[in-house]
Structures are given as C-alpha cells and as structure tokens.
C-alpha positions in Angstrom: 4.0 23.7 8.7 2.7 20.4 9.3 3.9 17.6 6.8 3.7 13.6 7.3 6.4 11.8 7.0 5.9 9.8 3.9 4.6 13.1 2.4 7.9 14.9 3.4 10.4 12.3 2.3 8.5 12.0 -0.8 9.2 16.0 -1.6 13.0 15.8 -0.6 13.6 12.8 -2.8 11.8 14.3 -5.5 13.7 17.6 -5.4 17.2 16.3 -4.6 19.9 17.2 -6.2 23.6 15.3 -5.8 25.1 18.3 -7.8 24.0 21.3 -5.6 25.4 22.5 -2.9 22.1 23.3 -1.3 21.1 19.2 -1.4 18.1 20.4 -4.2 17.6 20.8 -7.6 16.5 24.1 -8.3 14.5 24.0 -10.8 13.1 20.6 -9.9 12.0 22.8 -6.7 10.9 25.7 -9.0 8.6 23.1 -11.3 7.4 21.6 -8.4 6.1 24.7 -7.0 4.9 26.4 -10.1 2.7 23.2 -10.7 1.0 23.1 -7.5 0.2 27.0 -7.5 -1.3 26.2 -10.5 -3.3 23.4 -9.0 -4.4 25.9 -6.7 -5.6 28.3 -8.7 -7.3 25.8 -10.8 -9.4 24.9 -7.8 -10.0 28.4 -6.7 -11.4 29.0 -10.2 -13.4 26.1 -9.5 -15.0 27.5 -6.1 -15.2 31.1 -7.7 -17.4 29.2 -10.6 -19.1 27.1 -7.9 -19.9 30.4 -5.8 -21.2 32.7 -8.6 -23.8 29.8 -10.1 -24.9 29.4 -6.6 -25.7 32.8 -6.2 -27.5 33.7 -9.6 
C-alpha cells in the first residue's frame, strides 16, 4: 500500500489510542473504516447510476 506521509500521520494520530496496548483506539479505527466503506459504496452507487442512464 502506498500512503503519503502527511496522509499516513494524519490516520495514526487520528486513531491513536494512549490506553491500548495495541497504540490505537479501536473503535476510533472501526468508525473510521466503516465511514470510508460507506464513502465507497456511495460512489459506486453513483457510477452504477451514472452507467445505467448512459446506457438507456
């Protein structure tokens, strides 16, 4: 995986987690990744719209 710096630092701040022994915060980690699978999908229903007006 390929992740800038800034990008990277950015992620590990935001899911740090002083109390874990692991260095994250769970479910900082879990909301995190929940929200951009749902920007994902989001944008595949977008393309999926996008495709099927194109095509009728």
């Amino acid at each position: 995986m390929d992740i800038d710096e800034k990008t990277y630092a950015q992620i590990a701040e935001m899911i740090h987690g002083d109390d874990s022994p692991v260095g994250i915060d769970a479910k900082k980690t879990h909301i995190y990744i929940l929200y951009k699978l749902s920007q994902i999908e989001k944008q595949l229903e977008a393309m999926e719209k996008q495709q099927k007006s194109g095509m009728g």
